[in-house]
N, CA and C of each residue as an Amber inpcrd file, in Angstrom:
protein
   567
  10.7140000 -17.8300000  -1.9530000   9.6740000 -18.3500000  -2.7840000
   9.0440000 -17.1870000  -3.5510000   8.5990000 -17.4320000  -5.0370000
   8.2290000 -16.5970000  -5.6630000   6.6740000 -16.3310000  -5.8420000
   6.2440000 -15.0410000  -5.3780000   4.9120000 -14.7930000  -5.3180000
   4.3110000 -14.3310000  -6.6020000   3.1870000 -14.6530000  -6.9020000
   2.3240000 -14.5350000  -8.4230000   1.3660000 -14.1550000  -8.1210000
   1.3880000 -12.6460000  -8.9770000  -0.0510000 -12.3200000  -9.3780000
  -0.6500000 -11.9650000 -10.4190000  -1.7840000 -11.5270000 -10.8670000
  -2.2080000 -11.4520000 -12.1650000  -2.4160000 -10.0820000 -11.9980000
  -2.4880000  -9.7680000 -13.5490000  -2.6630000  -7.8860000 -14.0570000
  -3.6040000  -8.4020000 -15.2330000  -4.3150000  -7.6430000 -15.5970000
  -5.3700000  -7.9570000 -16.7320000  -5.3070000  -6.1370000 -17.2710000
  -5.3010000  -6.1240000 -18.3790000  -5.7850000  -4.8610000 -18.4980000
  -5.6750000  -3.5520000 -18.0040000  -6.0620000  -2.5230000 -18.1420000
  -5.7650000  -0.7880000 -17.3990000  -6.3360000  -1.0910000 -15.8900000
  -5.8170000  -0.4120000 -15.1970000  -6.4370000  -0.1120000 -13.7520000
  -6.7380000   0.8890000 -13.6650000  -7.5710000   0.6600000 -13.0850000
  -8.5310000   2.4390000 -12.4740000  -8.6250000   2.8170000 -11.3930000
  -8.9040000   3.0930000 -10.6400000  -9.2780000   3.9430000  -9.1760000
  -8.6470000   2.6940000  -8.4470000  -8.8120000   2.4890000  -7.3700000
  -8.1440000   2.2630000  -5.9040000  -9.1720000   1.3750000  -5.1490000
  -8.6850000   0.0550000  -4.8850000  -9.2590000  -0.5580000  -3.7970000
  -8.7340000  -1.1870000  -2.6000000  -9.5110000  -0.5130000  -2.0310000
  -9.2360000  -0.7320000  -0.2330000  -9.7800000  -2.5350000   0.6150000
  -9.0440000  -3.0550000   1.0390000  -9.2700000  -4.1000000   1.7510000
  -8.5930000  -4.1930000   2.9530000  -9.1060000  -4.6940000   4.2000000
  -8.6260000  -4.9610000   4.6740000  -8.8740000  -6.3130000   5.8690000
  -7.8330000  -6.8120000   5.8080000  -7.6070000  -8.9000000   6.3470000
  -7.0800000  -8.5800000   7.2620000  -7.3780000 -10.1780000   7.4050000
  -6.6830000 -10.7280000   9.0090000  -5.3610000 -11.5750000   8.3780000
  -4.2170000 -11.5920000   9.1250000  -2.8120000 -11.8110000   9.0230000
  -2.7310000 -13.0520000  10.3460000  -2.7730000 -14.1170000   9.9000000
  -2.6130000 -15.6410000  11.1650000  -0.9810000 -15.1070000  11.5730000
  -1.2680000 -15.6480000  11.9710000   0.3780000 -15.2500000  12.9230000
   0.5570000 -16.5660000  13.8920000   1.3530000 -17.0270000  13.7770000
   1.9930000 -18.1280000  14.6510000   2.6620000 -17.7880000  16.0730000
   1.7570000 -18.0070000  17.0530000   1.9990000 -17.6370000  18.6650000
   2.8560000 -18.3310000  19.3160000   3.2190000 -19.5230000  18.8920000
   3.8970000 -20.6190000  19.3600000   5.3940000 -19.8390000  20.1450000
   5.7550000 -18.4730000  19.7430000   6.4350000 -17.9780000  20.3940000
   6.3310000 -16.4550000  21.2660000   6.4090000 -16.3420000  22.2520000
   5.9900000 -15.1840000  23.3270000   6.3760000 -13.9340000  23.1330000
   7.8680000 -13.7070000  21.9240000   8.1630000 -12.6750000  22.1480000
   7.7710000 -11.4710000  20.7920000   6.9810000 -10.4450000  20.8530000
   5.9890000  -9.6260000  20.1580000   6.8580000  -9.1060000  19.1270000
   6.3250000  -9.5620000  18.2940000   7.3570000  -8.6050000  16.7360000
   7.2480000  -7.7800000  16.8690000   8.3300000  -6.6710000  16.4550000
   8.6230000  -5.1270000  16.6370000   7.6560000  -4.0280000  15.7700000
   7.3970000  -3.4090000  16.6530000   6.3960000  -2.1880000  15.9450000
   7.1320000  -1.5940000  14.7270000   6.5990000  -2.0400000  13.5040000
   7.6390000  -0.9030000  12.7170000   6.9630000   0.3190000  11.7950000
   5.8190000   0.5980000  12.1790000   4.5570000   1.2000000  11.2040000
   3.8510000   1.9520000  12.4650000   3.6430000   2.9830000  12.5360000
   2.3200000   3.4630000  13.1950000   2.3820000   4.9400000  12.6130000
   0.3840000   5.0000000  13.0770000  -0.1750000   6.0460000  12.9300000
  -0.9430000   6.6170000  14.4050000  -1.4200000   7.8810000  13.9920000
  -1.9740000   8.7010000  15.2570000  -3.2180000   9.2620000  14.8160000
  -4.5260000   8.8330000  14.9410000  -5.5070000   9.6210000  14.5650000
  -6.2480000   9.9280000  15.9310000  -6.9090000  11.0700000  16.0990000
  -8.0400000  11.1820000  16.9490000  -7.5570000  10.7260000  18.5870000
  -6.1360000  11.2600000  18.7130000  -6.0560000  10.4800000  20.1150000
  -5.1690000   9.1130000  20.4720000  -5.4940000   8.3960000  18.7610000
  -5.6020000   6.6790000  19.0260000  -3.9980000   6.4160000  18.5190000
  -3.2690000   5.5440000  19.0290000  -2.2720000   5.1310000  18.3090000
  -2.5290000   4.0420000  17.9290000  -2.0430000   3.7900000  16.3570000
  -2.4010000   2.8500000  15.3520000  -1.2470000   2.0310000  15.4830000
  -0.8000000   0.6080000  15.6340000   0.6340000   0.0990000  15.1420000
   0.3440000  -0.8920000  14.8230000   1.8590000  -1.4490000  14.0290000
   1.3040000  -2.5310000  12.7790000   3.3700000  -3.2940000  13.0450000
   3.3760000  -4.3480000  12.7680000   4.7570000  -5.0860000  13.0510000
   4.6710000  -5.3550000  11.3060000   4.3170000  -4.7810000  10.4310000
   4.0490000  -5.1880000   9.1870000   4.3150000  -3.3040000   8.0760000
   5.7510000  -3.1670000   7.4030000   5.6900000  -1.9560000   7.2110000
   5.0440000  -1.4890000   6.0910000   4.7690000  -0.3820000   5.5610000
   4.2630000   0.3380000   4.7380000   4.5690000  -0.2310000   3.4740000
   3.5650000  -0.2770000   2.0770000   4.6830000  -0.9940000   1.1550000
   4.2290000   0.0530000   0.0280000   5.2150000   0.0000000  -1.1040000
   4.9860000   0.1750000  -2.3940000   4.9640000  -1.2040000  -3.3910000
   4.3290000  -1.2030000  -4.2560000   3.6650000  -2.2740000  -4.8830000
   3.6380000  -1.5630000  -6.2640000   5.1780000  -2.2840000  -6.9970000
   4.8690000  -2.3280000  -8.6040000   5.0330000  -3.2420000  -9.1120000
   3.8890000  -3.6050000  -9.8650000   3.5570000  -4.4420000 -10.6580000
   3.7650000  -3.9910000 -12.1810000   4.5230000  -4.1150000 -12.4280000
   5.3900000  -3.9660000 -13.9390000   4.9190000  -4.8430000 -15.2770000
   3.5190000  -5.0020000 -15.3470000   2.9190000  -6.0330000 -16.4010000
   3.6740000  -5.8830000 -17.7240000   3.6730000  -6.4230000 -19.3150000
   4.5380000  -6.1210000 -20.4320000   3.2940000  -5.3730000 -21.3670000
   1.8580000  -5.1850000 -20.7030000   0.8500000  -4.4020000 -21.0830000
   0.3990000  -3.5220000 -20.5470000   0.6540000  -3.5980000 -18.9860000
   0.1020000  -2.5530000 -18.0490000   1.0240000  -2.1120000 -17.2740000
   0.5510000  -1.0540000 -16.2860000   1.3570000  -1.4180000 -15.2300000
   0.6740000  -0.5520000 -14.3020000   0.6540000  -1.0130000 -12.6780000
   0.2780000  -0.4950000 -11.7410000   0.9480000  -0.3270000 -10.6820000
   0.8660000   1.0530000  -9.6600000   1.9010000   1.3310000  -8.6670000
   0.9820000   1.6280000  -7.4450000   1.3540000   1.0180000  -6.3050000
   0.3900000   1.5260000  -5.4910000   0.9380000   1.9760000  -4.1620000
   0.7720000   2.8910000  -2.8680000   0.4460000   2.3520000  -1.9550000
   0.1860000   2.2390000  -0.9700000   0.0420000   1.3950000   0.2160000
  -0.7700000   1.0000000   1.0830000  -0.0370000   0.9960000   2.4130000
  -0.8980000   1.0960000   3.6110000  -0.3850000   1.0360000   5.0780000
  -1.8840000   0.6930000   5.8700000  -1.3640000  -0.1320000   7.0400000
  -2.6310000  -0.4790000   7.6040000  -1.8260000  -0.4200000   8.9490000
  -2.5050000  -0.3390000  10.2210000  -2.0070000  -0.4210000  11.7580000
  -3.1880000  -0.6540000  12.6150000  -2.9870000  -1.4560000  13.6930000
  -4.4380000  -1.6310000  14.5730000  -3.9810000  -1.2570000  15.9340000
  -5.3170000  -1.1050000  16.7410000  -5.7750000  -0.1520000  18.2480000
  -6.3120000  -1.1620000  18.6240000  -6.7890000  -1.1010000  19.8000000
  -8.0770000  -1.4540000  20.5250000  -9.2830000  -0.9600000  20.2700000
  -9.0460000  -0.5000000  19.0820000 -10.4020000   0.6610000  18.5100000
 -10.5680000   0.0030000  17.1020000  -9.6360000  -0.5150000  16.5570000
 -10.2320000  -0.9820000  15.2060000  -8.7140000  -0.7080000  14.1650000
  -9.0370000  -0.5870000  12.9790000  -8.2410000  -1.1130000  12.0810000
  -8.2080000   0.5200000  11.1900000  -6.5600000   1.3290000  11.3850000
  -6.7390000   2.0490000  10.5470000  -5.8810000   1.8880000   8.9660000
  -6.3060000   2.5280000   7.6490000  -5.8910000   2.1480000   6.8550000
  -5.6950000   2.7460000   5.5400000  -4.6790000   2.7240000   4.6750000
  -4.6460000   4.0640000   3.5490000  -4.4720000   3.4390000   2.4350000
  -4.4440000   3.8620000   1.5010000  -4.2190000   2.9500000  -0.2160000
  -4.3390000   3.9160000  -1.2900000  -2.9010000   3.8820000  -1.7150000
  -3.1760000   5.1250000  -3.3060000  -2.5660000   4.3860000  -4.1600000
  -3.5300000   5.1180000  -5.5270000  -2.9020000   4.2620000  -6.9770000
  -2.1390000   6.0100000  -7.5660000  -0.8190000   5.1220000  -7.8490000
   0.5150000   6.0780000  -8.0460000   0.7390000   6.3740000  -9.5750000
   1.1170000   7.4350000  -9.6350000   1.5170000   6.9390000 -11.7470000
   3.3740000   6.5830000 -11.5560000   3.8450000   6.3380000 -12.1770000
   5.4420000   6.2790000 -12.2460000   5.9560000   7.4060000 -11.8820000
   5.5800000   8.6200000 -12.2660000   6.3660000   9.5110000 -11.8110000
   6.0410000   9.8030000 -10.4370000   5.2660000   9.8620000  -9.7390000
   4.7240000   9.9560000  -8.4860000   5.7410000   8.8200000  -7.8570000
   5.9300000   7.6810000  -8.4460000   6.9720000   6.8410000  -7.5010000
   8.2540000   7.3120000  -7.3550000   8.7770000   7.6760000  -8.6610000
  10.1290000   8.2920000  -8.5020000  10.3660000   9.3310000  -8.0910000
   9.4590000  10.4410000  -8.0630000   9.5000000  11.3850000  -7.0610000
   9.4710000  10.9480000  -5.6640000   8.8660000  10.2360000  -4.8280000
   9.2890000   9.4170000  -3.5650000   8.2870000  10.5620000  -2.7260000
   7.0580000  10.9830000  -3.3820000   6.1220000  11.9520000  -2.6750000
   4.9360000  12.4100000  -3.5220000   4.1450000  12.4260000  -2.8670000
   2.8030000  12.8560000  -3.1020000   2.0580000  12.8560000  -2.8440000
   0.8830000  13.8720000  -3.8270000  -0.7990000  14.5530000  -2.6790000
  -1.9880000  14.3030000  -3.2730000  -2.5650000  13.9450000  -3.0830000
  -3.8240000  13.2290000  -3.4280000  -5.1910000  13.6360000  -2.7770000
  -6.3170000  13.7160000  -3.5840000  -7.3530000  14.1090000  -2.8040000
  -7.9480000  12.8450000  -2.4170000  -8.4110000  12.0770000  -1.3420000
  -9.4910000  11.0410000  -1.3080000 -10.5840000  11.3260000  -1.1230000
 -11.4190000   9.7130000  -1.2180000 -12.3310000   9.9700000  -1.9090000
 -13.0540000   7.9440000  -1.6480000 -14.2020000   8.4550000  -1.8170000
 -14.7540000   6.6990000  -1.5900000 -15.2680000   5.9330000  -2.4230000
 -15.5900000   7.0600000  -3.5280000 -15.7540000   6.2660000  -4.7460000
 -14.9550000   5.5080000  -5.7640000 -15.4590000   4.8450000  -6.6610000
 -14.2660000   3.2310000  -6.8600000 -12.9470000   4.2300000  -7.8910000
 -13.9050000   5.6890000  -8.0080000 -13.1680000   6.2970000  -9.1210000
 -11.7060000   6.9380000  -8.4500000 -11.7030000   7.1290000  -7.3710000
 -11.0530000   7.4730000  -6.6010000  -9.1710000   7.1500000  -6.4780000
  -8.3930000   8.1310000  -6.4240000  -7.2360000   7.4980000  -6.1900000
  -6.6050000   7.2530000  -5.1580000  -7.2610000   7.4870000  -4.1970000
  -6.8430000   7.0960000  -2.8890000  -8.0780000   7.4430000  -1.6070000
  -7.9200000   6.2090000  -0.5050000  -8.2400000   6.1070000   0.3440000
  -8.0670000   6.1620000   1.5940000  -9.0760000   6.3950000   2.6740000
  -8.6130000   5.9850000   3.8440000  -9.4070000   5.5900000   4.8820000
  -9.2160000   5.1590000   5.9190000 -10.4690000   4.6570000   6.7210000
 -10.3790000   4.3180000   8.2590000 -11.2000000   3.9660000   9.0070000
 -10.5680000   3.4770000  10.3130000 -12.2340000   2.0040000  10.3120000
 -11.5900000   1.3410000  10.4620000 -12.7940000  -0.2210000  10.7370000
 -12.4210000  -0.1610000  12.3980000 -13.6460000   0.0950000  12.7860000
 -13.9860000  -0.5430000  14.2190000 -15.4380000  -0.5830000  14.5460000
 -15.6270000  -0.3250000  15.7100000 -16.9340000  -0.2860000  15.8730000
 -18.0360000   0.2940000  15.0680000 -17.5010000   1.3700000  14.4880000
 -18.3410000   2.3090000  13.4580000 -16.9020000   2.4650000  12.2740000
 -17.6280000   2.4040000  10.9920000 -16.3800000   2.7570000  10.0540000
 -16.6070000   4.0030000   9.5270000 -14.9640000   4.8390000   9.7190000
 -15.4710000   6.0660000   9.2540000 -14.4740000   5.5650000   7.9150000
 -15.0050000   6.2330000   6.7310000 -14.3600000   6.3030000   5.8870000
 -14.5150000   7.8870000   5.3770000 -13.0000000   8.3470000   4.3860000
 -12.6950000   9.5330000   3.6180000 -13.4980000  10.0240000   2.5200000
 -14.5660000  11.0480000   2.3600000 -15.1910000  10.9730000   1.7060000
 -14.4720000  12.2350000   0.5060000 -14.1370000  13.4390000   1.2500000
 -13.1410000  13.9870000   0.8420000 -11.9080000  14.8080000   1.4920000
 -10.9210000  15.1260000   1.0850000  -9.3600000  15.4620000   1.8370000
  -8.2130000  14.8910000   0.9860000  -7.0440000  14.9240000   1.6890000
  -6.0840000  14.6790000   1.2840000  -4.7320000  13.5070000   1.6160000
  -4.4170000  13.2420000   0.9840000  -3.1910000  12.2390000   1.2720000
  -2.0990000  12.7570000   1.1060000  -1.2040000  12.8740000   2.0460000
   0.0670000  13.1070000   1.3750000   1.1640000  12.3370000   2.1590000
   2.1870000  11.8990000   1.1610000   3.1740000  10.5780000   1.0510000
   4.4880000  10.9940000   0.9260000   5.4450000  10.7420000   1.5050000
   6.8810000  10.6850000   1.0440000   7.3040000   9.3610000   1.1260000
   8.2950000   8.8540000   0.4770000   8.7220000   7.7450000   0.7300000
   9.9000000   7.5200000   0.0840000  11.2230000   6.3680000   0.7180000
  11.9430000   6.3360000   0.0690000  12.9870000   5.8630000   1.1210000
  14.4160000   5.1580000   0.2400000  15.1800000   4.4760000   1.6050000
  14.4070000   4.1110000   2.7180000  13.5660000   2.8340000   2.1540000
  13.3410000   2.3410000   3.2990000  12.0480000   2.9150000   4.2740000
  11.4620000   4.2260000   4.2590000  11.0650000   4.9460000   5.1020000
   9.9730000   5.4900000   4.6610000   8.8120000   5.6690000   5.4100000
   7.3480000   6.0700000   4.8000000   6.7380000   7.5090000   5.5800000
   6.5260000   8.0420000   5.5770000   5.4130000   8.9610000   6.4210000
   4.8700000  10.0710000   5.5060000   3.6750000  10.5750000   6.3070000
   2.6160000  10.9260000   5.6100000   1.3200000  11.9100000   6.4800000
   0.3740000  12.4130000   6.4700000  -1.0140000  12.6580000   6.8690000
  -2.2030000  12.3040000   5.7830000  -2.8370000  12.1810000   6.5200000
  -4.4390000  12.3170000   6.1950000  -4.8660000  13.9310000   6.7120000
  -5.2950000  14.1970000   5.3280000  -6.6060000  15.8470000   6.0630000
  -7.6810000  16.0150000   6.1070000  -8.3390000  16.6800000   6.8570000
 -10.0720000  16.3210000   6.0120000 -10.6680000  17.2290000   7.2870000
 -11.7760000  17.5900000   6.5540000 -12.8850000  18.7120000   7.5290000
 -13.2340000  17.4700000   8.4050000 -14.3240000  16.2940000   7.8860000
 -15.2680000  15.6830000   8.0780000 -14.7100000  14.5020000   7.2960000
 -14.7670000  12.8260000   8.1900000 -14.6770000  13.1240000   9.7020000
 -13.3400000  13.5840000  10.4410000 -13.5230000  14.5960000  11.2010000
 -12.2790000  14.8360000  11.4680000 -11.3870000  13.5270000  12.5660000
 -11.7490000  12.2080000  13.0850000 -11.1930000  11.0650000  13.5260000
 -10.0250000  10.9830000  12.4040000 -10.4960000  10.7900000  11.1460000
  -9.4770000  10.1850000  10.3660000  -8.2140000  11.0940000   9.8880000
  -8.4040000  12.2880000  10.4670000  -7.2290000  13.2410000  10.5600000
  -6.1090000  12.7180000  11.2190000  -4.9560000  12.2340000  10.3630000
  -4.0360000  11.0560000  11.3020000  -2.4270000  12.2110000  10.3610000
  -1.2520000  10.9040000  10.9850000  -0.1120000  11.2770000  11.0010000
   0.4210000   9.6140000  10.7290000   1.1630000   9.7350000  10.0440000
   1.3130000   7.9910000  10.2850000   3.0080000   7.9920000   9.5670000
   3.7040000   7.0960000  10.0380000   5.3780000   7.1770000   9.7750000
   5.9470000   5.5740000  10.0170000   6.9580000   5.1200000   9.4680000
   7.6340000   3.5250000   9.7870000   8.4430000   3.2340000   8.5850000
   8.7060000   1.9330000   8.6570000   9.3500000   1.4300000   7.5610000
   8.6990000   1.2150000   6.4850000   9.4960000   1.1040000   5.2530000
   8.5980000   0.8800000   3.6360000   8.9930000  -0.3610000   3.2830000
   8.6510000  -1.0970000   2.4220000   8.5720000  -2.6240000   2.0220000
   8.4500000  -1.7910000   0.5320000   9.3180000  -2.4340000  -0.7550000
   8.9690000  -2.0250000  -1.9710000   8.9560000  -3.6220000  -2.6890000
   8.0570000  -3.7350000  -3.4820000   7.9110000  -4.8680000  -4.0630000
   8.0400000  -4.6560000  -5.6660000   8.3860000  -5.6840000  -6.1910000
   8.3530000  -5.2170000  -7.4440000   8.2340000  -6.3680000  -8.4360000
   7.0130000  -6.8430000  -9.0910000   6.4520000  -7.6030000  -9.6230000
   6.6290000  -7.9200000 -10.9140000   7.3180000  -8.6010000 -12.0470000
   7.3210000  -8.4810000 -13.5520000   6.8720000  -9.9590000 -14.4400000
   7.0020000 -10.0690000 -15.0310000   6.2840000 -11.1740000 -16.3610000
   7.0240000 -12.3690000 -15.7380000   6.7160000 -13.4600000 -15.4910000
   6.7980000 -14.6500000 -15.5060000   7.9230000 -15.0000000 -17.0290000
   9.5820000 -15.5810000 -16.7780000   9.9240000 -15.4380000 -17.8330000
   9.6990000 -16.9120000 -18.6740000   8.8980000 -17.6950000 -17.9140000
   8.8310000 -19.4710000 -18.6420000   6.9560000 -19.3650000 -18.1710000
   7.2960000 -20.0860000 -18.4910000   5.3530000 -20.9800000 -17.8070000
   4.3220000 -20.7990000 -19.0130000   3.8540000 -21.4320000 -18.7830000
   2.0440000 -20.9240000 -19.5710000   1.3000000 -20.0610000 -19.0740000
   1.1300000 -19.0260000 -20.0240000   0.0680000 -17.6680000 -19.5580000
  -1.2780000 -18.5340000 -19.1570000  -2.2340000 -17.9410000 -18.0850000
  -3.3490000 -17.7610000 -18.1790000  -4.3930000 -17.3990000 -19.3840000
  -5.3370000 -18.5970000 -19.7720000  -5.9840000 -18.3920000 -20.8570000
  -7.0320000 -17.4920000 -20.8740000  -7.0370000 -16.6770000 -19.6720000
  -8.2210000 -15.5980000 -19.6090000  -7.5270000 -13.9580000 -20.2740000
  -6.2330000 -14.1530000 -20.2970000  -5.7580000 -12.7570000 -20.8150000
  -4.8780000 -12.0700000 -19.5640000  -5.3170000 -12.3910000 -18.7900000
  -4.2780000 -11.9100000 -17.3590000  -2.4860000 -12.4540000 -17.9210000
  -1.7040000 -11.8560000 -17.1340000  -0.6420000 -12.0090000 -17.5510000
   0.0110000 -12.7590000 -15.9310000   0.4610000 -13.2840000 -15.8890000
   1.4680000 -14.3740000 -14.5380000   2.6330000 -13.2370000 -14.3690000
   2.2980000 -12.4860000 -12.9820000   3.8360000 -11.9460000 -12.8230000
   4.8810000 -12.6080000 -11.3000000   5.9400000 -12.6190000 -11.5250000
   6.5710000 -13.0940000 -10.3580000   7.0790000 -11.3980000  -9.2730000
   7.5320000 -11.7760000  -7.9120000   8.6880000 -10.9460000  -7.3430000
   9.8300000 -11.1380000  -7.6210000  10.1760000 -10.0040000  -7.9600000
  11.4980000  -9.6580000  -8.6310000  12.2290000  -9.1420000  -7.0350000
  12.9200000 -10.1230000  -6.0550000  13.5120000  -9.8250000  -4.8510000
  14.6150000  -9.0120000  -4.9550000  14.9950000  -8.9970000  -6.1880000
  16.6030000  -8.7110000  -5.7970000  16.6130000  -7.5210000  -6.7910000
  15.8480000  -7.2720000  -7.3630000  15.1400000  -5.5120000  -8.5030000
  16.2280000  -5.5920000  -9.6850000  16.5800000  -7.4040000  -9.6000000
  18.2380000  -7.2800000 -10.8220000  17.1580000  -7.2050000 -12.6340000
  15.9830000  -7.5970000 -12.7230000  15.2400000  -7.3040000 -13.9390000
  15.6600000  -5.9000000 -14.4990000  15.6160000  -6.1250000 -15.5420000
  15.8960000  -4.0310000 -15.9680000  14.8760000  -3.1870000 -15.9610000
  13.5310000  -4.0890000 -15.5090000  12.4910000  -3.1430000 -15.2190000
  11.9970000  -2.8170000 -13.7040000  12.7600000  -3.5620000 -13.1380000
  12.7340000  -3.2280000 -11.3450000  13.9890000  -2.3100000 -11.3350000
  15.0720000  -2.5260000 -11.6840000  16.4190000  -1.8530000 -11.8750000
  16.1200000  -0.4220000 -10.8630000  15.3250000   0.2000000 -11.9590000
  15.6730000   1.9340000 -11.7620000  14.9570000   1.7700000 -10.3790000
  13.8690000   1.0750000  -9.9150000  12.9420000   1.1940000  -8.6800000
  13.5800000   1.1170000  -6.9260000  15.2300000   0.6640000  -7.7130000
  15.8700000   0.2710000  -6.5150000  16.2680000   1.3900000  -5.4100000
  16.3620000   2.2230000  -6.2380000  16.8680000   3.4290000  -5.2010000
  15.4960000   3.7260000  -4.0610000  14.5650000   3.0150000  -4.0850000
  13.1860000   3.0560000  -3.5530000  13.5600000   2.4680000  -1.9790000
  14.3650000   1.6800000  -2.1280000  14.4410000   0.5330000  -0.8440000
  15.2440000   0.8450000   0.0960000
C-alpha cells in the first residue's frame, strides 16, 4: 500500500517527535531487536530500524534522518536534516542543537528529558546498516553509541490524482526506487 505525504515549500531546521507504535500482542513471540543504542550505562532497543527519509518533491526536496530505541528509563532519540550530498556520501557530522534552527537532534524522554543543547552527531550509513555517536560536554547521559539496521524510503510526486489546493504537493513511496529520481538512492539499501 502506498503511503502519502505532503511537502509544501523549503524546509528548515529539524523536528523531533516522538510516538507510541500499537503493536498487536495477539502473538507471544517478541520481534527482533534490530536498532540499539548505549547511553549513560542504559541500553536503548527498538524492533523498528534506523531510517533515511527522501522525500523527492518536483519543488523541494528533503532528506532526513532518524532513530529512536526504548529502556526502562525512557525513550532515546536522534533526527538530522541531510542535504543530498550528505546522503550520497553515506556519512556525516553535525553539530546539535535545540533550537527549531537546528540540524539535528537528540534526546532521551523519561522521567526527566534531557535534551542536546550543543555537540555532535555523527552518521554513517549505507547497505542496509546505520551507526553513529552522540558527543557532548553537557549532558553528558546523552553521550551514546547507537548501531542496527537502516530502512531507506523514498517518496516522489503522485503521478495521477488531484493536487492539494493548499499548495502542498501529494507524494507517494516509491518501494521499488524504479522512479529515476529514487534510482540513484538505491545503492542506499
Amino acid at each position: 500500500m502506498a503511503r502519502r505525504r505532503r511537502l509544501a515549500g523549503t524546509f528548515v531546521g529539524a523536528a523531533l517527535t516522538v510516538g507510541v507504535v500499537a503493536c498487536d500482542t495477539s502473538d507471544s513471540t517478541p520481534a527482533p531487536i534490530v536498532f540499539r543504542a548505549q547511553a549513560a550505562g542504559v541500553s536503548f532497543e527498538s524492533a523498528f530500524p534506523a531510517v533515511v527519509d527522501l522525500a523527492l518533491g518536483s519543488n523541494a526536496s528533503v532528506f532526513t534522518f532518524s532513530a529512536s530505541a526504548t529502556s526502562n528509563r525512557g525513550v532515546w532519540s536522534v533526527h538530522a536534516t541531510l542535504t543530498r550530498e550528505q546522503v550520497f556520501a553515506g556519512a556525516v557530522s553535525l553539530d546539535l542543537g535545540s533550537s527549531t534552527s537546528a540540524l539535528a537532534a537528540a534526546q532521551i524522554n523519561g522521567s526527566t528529558r534531557l535534551q542536546a543543547d550543543t555537540g555532535k552527531l555523527d552518521v554513517s550509513f549505507g547497505q542496509g546498516l546505520a551507526a553513529g555517536s552522540v558527543t557532548m560536554a553537557s549532558p553528558d547521559q546523552l553521550n551514546s553509541t547507537f548501531s542496527g539496521t537502516l530502512a531507506v524510503e523514498c517518496l516522489v510526486p503522485a503521478s495521477a490524482g488531484t493536487q492539494p489546493s493548499d499548495g502542498s504537493e501529494a507524494l507517494v513511496m516509491d518501494v521499488g526506487f524504479e522512479s529515476e529520481a529514487c534510482m540513484p538512492f538505491a545503492i542506499l539499501k
